[in-house]
C-alpha positions in Angstrom: 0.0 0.0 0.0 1.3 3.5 -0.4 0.3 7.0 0.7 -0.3 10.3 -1.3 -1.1 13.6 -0.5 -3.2 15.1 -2.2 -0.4 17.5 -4.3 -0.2 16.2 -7.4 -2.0 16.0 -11.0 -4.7 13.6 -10.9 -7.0 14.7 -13.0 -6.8 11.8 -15.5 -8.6 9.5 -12.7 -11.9 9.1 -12.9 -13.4 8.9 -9.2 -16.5 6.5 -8.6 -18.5 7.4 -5.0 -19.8 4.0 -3.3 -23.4 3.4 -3.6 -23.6 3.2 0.1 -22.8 7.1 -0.2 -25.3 10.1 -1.1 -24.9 13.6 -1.6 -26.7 14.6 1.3 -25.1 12.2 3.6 -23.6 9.8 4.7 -20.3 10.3 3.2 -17.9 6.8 2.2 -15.3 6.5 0.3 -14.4 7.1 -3.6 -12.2 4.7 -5.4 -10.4 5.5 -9.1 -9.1 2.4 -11.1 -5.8 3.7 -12.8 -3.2 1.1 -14.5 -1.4 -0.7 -11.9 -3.5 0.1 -8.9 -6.4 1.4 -7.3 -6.9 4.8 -5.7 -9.0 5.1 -2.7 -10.0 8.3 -0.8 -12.8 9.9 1.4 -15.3 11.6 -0.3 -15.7 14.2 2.2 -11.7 15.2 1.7 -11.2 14.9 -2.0 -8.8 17.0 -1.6 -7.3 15.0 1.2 -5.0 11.7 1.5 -5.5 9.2 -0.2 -3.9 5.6 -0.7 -3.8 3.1 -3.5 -3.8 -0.5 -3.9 -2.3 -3.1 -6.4 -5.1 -4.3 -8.4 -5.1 -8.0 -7.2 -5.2 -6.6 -3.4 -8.3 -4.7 -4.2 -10.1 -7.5 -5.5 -9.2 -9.9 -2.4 -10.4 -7.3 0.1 -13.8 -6.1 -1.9 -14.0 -10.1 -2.3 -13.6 -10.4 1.6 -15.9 -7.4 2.3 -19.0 -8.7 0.6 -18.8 -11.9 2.1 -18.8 -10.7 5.6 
């Protein structure tokens, strides 16, 4: 796993908000897919930290989460 701040250009990712999230509350998270990994951050901080993910970790924990 590895941790941004928020500096940087990335414009080119294209953020997705959970469905569990709304505009009017609660907030969640927002996750970008890019290349080699995926990019997860709050939705309520966009602006904030964020980390990403190798692609094969992401699927084994989403995997994980929505069988518990």
């Amino acid at each position: 796993m590895s941790l941004k701040p928020a500096a940087g250009d990335d414009s080119a990712l294209k953020w997705r908000k959970s469905s569990y999230s709304s505009n009017d509350g609660p907030d969640c998270v927002e996750v970008a897919t890019a290349s080699r990994a995926v990019h997860v951050r709050d939705s309520k901080k966009a602006a904030g930290p964020r980390f990403a993910v190798a692609g094969p970790a992401w699927a084994e924990f989403v995997a994980y989460a929505a069988w518990r």
